[in-house]
N, CA and C atoms of all chains as a GROMACS GRO file, in nm:
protein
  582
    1UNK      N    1   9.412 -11.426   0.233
    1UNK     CA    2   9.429 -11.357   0.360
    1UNK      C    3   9.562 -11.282   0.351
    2UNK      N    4   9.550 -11.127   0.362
    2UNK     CA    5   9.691 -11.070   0.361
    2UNK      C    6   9.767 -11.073   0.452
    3UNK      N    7   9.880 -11.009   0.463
    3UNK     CA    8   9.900 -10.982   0.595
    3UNK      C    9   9.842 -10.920   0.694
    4UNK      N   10   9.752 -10.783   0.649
    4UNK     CA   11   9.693 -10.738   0.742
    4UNK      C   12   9.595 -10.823   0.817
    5UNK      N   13   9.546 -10.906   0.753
    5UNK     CA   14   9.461 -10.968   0.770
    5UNK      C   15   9.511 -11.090   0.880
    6UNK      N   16   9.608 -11.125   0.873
    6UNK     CA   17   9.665 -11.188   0.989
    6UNK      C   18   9.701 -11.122   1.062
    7UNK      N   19   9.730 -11.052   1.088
    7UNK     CA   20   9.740 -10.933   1.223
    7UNK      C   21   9.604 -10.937   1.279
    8UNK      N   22   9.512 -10.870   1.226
    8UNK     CA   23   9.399 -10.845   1.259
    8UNK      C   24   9.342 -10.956   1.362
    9UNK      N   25   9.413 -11.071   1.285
    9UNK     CA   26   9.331 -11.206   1.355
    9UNK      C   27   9.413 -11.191   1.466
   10UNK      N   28   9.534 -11.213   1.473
   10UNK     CA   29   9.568 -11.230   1.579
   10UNK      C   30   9.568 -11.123   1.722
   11UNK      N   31   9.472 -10.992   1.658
   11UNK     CA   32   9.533 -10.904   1.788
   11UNK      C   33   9.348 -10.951   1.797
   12UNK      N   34   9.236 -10.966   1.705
   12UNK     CA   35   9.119 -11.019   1.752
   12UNK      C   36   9.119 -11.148   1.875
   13UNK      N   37   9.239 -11.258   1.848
   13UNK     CA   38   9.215 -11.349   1.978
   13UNK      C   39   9.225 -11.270   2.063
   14UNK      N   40   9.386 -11.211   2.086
   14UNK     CA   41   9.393 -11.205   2.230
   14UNK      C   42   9.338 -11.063   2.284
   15UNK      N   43   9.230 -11.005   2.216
   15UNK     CA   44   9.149 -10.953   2.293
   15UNK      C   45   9.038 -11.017   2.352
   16UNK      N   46   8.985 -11.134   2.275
   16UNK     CA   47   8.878 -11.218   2.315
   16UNK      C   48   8.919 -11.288   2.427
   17UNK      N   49   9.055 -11.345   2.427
   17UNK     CA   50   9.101 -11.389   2.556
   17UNK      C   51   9.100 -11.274   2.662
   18UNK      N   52   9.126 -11.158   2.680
   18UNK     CA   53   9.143 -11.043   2.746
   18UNK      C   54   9.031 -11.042   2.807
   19UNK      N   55   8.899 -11.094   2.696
   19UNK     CA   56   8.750 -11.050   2.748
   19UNK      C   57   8.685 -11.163   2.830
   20UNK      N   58   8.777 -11.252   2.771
   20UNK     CA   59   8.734 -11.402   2.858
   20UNK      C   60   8.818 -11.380   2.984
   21UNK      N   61   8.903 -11.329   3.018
   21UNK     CA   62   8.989 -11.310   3.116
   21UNK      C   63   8.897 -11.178   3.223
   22UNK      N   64   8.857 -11.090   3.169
   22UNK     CA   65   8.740 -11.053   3.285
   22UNK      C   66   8.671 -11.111   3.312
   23UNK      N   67   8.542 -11.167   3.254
   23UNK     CA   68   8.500 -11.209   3.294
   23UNK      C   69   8.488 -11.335   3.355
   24UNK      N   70   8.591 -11.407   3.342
   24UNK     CA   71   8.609 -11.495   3.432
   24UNK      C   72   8.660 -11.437   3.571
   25UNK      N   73   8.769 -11.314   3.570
   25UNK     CA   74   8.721 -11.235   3.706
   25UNK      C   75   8.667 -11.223   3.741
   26UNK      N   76   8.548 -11.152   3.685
   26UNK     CA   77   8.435 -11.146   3.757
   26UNK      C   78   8.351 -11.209   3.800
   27UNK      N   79   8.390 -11.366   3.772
   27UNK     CA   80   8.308 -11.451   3.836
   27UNK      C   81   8.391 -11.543   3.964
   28UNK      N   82   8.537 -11.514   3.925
   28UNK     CA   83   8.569 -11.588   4.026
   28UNK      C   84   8.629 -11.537   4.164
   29UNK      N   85   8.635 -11.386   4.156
   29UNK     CA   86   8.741 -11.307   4.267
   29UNK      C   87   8.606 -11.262   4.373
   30UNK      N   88   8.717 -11.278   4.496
   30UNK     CA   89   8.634 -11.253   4.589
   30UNK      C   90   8.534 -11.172   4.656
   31UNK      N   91   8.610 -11.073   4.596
   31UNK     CA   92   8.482 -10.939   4.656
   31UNK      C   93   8.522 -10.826   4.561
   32UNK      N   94   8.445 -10.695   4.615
   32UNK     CA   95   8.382 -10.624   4.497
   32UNK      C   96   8.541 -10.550   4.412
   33UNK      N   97   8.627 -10.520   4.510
   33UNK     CA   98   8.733 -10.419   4.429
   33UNK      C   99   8.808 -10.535   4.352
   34UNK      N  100   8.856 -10.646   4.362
   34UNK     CA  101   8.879 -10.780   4.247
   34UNK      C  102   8.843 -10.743   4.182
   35UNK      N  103   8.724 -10.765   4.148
   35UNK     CA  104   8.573 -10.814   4.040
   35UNK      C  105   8.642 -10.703   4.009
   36UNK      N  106   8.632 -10.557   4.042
   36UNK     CA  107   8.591 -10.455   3.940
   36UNK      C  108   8.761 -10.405   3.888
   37UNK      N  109   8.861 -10.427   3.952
   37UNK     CA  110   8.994 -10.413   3.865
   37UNK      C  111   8.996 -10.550   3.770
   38UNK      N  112   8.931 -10.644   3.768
   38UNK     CA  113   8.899 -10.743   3.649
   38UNK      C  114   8.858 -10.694   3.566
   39UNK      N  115   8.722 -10.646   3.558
   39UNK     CA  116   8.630 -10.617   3.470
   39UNK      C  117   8.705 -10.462   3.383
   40UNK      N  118   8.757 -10.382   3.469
   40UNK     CA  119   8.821 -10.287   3.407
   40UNK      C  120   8.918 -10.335   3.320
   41UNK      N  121   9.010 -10.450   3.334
   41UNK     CA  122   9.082 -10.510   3.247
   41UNK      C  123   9.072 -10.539   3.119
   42UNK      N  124   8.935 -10.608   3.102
   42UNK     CA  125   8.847 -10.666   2.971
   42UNK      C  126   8.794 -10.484   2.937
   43UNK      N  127   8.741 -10.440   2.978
   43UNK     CA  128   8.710 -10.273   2.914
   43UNK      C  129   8.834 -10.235   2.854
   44UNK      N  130   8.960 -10.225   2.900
   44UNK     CA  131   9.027 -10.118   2.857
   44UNK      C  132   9.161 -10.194   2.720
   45UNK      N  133   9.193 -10.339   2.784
   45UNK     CA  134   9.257 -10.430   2.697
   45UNK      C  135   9.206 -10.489   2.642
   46UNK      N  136   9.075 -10.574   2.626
   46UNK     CA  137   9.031 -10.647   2.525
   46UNK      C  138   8.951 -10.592   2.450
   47UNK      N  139   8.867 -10.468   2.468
   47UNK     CA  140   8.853 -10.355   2.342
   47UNK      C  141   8.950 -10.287   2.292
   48UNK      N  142   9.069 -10.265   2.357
   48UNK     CA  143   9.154 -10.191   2.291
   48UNK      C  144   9.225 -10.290   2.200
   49UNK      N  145   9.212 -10.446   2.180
   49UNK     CA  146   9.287 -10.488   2.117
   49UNK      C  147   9.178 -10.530   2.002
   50UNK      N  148   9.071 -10.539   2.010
   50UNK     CA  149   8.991 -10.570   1.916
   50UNK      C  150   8.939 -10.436   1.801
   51UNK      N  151   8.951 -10.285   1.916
   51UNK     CA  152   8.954 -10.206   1.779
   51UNK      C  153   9.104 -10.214   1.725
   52UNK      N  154   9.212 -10.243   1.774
   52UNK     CA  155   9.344 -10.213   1.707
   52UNK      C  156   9.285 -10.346   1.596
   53UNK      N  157   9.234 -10.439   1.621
   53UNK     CA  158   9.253 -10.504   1.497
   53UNK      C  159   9.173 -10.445   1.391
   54UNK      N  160   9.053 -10.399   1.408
   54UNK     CA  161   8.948 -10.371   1.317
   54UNK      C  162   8.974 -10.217   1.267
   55UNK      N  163   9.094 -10.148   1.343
   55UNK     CA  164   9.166 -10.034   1.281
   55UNK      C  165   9.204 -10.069   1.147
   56UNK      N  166   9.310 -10.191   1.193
   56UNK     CA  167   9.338 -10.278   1.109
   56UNK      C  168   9.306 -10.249   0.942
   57UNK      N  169   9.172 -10.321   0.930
   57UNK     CA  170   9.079 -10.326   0.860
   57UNK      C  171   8.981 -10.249   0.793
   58UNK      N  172   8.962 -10.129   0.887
   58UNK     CA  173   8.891  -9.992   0.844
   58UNK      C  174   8.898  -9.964   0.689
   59UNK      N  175   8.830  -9.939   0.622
   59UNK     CA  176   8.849  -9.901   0.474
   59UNK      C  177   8.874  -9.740   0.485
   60UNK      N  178   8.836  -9.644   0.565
   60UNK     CA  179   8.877  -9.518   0.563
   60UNK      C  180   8.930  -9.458   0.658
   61UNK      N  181   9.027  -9.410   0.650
   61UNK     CA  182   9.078  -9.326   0.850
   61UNK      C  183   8.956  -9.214   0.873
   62UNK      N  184   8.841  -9.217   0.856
   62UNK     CA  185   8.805  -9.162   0.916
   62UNK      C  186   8.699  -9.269   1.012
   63UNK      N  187   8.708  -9.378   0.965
   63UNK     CA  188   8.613  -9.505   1.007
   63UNK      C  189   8.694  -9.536   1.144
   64UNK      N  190   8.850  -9.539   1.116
   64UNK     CA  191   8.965  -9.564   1.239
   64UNK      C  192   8.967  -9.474   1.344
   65UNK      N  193   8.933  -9.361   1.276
   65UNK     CA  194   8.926  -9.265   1.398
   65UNK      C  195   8.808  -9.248   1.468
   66UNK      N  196   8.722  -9.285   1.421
   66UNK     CA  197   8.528  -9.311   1.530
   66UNK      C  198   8.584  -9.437   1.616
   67UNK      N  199   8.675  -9.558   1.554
   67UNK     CA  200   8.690  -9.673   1.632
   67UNK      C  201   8.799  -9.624   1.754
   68UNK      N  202   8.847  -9.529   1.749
   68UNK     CA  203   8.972  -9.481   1.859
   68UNK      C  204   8.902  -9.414   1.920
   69UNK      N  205   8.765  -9.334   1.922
   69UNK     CA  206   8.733  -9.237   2.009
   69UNK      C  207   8.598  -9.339   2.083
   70UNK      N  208   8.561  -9.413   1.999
   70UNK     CA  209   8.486  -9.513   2.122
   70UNK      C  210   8.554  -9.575   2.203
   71UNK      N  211   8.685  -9.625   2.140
   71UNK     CA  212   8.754  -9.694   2.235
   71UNK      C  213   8.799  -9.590   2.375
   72UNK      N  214   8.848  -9.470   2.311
   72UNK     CA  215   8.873  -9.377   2.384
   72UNK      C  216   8.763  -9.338   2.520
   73UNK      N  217   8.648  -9.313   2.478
   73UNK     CA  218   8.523  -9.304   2.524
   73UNK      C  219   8.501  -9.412   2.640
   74UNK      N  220   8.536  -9.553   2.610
   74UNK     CA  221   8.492  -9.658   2.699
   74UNK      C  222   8.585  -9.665   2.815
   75UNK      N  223   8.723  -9.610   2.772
   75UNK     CA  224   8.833  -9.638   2.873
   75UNK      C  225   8.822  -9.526   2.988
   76UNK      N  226   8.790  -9.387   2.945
   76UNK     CA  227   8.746  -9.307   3.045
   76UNK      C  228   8.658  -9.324   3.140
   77UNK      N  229   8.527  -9.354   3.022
   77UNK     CA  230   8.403  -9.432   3.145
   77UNK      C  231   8.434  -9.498   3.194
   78UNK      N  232   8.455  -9.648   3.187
   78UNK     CA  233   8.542  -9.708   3.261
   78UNK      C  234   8.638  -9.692   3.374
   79UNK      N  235   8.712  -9.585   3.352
   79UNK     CA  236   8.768  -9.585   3.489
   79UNK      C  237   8.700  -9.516   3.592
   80UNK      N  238   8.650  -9.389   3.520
   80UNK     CA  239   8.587  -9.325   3.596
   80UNK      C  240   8.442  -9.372   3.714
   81UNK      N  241   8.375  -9.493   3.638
   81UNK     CA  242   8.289  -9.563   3.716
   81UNK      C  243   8.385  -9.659   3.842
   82UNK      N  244   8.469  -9.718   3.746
   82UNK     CA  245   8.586  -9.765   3.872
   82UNK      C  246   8.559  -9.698   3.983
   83UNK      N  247   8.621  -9.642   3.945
   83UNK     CA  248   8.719  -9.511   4.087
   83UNK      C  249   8.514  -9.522   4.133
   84UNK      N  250   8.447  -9.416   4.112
   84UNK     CA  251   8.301  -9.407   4.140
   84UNK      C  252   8.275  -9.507   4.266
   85UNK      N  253   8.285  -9.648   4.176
   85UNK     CA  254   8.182  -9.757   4.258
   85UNK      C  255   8.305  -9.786   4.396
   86UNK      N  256   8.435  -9.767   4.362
   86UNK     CA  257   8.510  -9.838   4.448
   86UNK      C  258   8.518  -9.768   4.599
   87UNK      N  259   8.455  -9.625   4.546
   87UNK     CA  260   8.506  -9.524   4.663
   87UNK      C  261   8.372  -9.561   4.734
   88UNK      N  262   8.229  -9.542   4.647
   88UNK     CA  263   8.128  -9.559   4.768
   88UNK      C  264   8.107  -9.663   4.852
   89UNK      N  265   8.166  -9.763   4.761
   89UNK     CA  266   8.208  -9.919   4.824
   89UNK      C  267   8.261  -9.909   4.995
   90UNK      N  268   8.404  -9.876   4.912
   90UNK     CA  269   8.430  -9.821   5.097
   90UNK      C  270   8.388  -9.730   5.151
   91UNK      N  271   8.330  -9.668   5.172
   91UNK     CA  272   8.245  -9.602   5.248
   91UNK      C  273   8.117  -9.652   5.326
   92UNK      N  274   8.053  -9.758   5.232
   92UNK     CA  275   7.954  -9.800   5.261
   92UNK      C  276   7.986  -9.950   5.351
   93UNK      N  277   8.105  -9.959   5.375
   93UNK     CA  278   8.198 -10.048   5.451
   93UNK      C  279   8.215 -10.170   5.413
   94UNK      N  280   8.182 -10.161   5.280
   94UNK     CA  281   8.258 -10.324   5.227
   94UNK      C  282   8.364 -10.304   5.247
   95UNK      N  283   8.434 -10.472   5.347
   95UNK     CA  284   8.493 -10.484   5.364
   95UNK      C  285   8.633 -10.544   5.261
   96UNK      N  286   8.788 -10.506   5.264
   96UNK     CA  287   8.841 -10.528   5.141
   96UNK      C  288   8.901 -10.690   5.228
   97UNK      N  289   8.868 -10.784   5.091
   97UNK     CA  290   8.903 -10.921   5.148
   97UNK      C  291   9.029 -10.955   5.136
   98UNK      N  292   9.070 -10.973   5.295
   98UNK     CA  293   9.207 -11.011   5.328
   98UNK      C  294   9.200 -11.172   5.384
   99UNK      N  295   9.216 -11.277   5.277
   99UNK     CA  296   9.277 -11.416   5.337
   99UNK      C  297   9.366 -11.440   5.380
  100UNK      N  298   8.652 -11.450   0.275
  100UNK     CA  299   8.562 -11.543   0.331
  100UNK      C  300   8.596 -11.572   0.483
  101UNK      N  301   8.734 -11.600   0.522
  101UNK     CA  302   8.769 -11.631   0.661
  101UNK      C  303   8.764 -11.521   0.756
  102UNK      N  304   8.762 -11.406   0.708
  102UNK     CA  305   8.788 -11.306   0.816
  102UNK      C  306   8.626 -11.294   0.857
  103UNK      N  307   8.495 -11.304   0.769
  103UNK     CA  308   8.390 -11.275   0.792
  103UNK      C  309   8.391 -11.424   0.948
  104UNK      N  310   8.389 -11.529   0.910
  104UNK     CA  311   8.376 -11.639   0.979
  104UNK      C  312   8.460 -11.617   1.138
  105UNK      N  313   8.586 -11.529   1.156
  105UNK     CA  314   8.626 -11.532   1.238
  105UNK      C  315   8.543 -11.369   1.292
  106UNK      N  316   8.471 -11.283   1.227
  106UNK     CA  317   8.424 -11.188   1.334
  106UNK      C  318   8.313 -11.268   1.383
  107UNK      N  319   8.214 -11.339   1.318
  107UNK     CA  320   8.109 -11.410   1.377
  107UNK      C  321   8.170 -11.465   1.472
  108UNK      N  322   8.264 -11.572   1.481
  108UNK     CA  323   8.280 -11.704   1.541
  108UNK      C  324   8.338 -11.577   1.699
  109UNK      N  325   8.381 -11.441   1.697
  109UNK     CA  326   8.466 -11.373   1.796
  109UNK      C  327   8.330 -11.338   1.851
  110UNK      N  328   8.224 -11.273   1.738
  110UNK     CA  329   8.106 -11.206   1.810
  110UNK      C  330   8.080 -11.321   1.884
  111UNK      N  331   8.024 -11.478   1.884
  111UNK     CA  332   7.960 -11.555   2.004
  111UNK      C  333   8.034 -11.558   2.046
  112UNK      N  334   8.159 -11.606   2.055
  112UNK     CA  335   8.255 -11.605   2.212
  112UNK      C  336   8.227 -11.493   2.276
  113UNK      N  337   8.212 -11.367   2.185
  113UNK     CA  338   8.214 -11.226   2.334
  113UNK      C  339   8.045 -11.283   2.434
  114UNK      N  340   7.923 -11.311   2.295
  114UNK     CA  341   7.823 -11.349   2.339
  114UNK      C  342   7.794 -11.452   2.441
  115UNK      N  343   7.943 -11.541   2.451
  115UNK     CA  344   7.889 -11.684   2.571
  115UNK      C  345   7.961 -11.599   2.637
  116UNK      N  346   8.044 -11.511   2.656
  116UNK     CA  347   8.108 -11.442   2.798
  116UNK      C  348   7.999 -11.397   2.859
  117UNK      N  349   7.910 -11.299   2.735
  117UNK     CA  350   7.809 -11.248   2.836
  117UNK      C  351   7.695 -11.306   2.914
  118UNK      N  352   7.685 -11.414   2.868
  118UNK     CA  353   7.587 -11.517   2.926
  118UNK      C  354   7.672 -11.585   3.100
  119UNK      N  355   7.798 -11.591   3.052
  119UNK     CA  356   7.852 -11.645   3.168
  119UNK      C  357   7.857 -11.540   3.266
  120UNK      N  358   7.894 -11.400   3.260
  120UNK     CA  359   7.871 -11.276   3.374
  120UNK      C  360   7.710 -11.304   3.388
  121UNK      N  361   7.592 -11.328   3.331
  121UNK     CA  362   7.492 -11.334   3.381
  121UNK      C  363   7.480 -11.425   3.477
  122UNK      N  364   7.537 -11.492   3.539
  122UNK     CA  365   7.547 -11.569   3.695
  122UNK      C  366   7.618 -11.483   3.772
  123UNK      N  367   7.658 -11.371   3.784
  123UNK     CA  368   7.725 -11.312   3.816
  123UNK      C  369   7.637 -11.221   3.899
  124UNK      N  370   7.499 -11.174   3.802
  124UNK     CA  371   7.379 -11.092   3.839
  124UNK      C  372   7.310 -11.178   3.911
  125UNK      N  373   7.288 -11.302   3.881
  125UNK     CA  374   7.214 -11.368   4.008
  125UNK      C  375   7.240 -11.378   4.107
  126UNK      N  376   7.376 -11.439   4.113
  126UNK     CA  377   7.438 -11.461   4.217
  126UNK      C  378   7.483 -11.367   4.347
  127UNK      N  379   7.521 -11.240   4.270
  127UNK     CA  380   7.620 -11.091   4.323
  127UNK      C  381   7.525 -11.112   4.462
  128UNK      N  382   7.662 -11.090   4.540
  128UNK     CA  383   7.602 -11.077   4.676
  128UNK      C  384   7.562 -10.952   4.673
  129UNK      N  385   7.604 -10.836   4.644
  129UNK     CA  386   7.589 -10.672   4.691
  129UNK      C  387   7.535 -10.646   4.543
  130UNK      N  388   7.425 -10.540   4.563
  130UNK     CA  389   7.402 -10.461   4.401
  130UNK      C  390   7.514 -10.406   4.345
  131UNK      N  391   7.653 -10.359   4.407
  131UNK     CA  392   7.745 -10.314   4.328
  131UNK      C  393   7.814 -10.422   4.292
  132UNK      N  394   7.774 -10.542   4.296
  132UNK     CA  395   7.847 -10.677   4.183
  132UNK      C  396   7.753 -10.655   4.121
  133UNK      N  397   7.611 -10.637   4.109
  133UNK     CA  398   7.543 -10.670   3.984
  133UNK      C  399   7.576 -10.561   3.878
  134UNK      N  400   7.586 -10.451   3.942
  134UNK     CA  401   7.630 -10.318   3.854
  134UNK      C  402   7.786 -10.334   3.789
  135UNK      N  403   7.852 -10.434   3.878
  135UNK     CA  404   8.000 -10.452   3.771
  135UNK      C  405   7.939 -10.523   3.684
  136UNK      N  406   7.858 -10.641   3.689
  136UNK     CA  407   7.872 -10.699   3.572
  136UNK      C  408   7.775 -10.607   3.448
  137UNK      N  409   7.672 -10.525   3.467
  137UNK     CA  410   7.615 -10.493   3.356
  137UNK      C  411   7.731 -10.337   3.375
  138UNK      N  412   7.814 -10.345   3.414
  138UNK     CA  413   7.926 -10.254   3.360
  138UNK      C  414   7.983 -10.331   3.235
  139UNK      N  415   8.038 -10.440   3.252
  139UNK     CA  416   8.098 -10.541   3.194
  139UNK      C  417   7.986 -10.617   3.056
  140UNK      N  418   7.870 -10.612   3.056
  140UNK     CA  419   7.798 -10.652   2.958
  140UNK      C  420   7.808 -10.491   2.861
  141UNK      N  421   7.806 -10.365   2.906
  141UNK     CA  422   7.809 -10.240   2.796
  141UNK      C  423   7.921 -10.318   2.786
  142UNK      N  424   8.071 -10.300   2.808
  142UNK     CA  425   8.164 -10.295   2.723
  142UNK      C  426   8.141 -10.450   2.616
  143UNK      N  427   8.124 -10.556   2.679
  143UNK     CA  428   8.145 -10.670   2.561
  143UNK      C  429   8.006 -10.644   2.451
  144UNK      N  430   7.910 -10.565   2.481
  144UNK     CA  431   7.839 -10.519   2.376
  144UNK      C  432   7.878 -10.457   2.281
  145UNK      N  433   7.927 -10.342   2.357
  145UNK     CA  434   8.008 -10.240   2.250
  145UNK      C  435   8.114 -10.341   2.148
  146UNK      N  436   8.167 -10.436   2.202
  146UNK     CA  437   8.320 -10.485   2.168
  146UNK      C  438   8.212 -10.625   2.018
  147UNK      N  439   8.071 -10.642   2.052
  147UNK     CA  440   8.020 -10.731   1.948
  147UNK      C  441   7.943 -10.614   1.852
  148UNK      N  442   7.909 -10.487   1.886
  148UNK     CA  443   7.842 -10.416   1.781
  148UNK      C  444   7.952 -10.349   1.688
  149UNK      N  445   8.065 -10.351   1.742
  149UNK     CA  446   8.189 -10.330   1.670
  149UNK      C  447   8.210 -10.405   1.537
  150UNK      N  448   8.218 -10.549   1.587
  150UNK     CA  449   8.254 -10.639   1.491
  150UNK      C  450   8.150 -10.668   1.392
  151UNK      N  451   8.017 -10.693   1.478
  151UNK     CA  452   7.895 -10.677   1.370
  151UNK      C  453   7.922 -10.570   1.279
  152UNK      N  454   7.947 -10.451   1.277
  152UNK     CA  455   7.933 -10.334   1.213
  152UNK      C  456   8.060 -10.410   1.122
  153UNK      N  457   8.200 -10.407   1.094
  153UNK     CA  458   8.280 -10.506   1.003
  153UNK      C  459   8.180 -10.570   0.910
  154UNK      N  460   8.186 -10.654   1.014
  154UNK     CA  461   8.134 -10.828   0.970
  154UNK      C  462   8.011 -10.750   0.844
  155UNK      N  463   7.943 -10.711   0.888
  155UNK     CA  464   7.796 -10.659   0.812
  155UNK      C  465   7.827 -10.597   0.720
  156UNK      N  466   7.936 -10.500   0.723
  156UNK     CA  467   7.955 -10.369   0.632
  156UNK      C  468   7.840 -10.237   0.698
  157UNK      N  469   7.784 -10.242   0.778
  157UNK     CA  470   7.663 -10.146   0.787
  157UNK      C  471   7.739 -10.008   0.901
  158UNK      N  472   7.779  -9.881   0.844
  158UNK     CA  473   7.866  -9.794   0.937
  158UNK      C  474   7.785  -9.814   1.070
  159UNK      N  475   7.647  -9.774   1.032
  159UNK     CA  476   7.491  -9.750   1.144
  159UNK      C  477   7.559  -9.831   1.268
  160UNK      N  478   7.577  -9.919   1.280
  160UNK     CA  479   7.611 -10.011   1.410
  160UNK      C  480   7.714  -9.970   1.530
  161UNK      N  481   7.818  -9.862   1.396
  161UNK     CA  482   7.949  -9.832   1.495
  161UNK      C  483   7.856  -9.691   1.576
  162UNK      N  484   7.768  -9.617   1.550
  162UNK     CA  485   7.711  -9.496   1.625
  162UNK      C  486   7.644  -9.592   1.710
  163UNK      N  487   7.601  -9.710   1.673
  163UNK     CA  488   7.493  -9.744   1.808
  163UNK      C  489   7.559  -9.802   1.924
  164UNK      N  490   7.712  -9.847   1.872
  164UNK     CA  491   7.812  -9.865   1.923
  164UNK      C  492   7.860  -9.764   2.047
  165UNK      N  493   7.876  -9.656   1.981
  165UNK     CA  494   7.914  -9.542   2.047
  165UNK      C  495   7.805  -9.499   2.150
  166UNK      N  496   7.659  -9.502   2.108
  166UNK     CA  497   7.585  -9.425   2.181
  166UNK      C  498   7.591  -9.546   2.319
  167UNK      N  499   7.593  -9.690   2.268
  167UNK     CA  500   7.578  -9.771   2.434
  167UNK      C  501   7.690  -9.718   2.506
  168UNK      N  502   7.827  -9.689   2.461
  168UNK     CA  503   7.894  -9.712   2.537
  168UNK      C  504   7.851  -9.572   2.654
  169UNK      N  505   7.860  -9.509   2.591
  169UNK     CA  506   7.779  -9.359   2.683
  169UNK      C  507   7.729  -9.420   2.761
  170UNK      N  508   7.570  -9.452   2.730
  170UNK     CA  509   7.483  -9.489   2.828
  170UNK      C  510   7.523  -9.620   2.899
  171UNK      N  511   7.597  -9.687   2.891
  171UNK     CA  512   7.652  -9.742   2.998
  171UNK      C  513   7.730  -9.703   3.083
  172UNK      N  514   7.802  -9.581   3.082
  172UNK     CA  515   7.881  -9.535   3.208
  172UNK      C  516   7.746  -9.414   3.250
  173UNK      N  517   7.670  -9.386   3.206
  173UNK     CA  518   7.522  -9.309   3.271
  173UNK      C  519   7.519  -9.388   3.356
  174UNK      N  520   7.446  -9.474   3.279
  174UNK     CA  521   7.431  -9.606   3.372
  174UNK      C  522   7.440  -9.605   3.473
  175UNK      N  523   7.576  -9.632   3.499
  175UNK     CA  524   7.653  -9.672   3.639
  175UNK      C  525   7.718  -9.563   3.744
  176UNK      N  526   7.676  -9.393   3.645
  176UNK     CA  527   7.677  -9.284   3.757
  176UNK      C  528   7.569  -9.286   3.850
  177UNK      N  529   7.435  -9.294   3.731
  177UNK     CA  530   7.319  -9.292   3.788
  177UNK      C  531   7.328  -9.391   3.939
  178UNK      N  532   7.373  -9.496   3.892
  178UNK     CA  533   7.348  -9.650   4.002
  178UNK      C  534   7.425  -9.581   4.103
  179UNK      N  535   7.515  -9.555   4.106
  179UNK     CA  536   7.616  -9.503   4.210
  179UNK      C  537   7.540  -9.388   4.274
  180UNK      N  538   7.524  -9.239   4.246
  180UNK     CA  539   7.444  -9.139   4.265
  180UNK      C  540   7.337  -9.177   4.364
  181UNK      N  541   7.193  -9.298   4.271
  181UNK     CA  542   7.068  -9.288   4.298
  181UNK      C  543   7.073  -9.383   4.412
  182UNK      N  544   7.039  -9.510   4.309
  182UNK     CA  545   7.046  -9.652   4.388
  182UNK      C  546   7.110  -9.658   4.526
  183UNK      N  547   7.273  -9.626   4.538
  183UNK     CA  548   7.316  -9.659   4.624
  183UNK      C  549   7.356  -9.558   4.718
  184UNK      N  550   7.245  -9.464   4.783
  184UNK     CA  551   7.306  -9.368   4.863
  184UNK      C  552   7.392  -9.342   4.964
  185UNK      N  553   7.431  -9.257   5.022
  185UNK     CA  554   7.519  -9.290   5.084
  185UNK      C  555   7.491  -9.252   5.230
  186UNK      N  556   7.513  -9.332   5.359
  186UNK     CA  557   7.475  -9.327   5.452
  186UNK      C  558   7.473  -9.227   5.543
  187UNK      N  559   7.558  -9.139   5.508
  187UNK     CA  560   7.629  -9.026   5.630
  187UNK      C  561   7.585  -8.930   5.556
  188UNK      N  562   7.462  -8.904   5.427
  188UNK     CA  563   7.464  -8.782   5.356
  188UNK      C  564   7.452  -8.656   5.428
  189UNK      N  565   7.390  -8.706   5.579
  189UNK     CA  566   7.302  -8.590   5.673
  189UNK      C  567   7.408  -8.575   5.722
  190UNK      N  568   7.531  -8.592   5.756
  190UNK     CA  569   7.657  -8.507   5.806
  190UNK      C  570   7.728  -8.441   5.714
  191UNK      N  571   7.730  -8.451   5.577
  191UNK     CA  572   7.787  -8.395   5.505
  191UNK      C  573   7.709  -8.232   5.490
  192UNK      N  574   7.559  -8.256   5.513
  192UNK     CA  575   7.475  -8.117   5.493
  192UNK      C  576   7.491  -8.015   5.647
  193UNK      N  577   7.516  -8.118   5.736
  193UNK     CA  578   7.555  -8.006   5.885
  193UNK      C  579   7.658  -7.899   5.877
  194UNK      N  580   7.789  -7.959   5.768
  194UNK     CA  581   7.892  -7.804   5.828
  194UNK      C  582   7.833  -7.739   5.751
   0.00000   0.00000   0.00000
């Protein structure tokens, strides 16, 4: 195992934690704008840390650079559905939960 | 040998996440929880066809990679757009 190769591992956990960390948002927060600044969390940090590892690893930069533009790709969608669902949300009068 | 063992052993952990957001779809009080979570199943897909594609050696996986992630934010224009219209559309067409 090289060094790279320990890097790799280690930026692979704590994206898996990142991903375990949405979705456990999303199962445990109260209502919809929670859930969905959770879930955006695991989209944009725990893929971004799992291609940084498998950048890592890439045998060609041109393999690194398809892994940066999906990543790239997911973080846009991603927000952009954000913003999307959150606005019709309120509108449609979910209410934002204040305990 | 270890790095293959740790993309598998990362691919099922992403795989029991996604099983665990599937209570998420049962449960979701409003269709826009069920639509976060199969927001949330494209990305941890994308994030296991990634590693499969590694793990395997096979490039093929990282395009099929790419093409979900697309059609998962379709997806969720469409859901937004179709599914969930919006109530006041007939005042927006009056001015």
């Amino acid at each position: 195992m090289t060094a790279t190769d320990y890097a790799a591992a280690c930026l692979f956990i704590l994206g898996g934690i990142f991903f375990f960390a949405g979705t456990a948002g999303l199962l445990r927060f109260p209502d919809v704008y929670t859930r969905l600044h959770a879930l955006t969390k695991a989209d944009n940090v725990g893929l971004g840390l799992i291609v940084a590892g498998l950048v890592l690893q890439a045998e060609s930069w041109l393999v690194a650079g398809k892994l940066l533009l999906i990543w790239l790709l997911v973080l846009f969608a991603g927000a952009c559905v954000a913003h999307l669902v959150a606005r019709r949300a309120l509108r449609k009068g979910i209410r934002i939960w204040t305990e | 040998m270890p790095m293959q063992t740790l993309y598998f052993a990362l691919a099922l952990f992403l795989l029991l996440n996604l099983c665990a957001g599937m209570w998420r779809v049962l449960r979701g009080p409003s269709t826009a929880d069920r639509m976060l979570a199969a927001q949330l199943f494209g990305t941890t897909i994308v994030a296991i066809l990634l590693l499969l594609a590694q793990a395997s050696g096979s490039p093929a996986l990282r395009d099929v990679a790419l093409v979900f992630a697309l059609l998962a934010a379709v997806t969720a224009v469409a859901f937004v757009q179709r599914v969930w219209p919006e109530d006041r559309e007939s005042e927006h067409d009056r001015d």
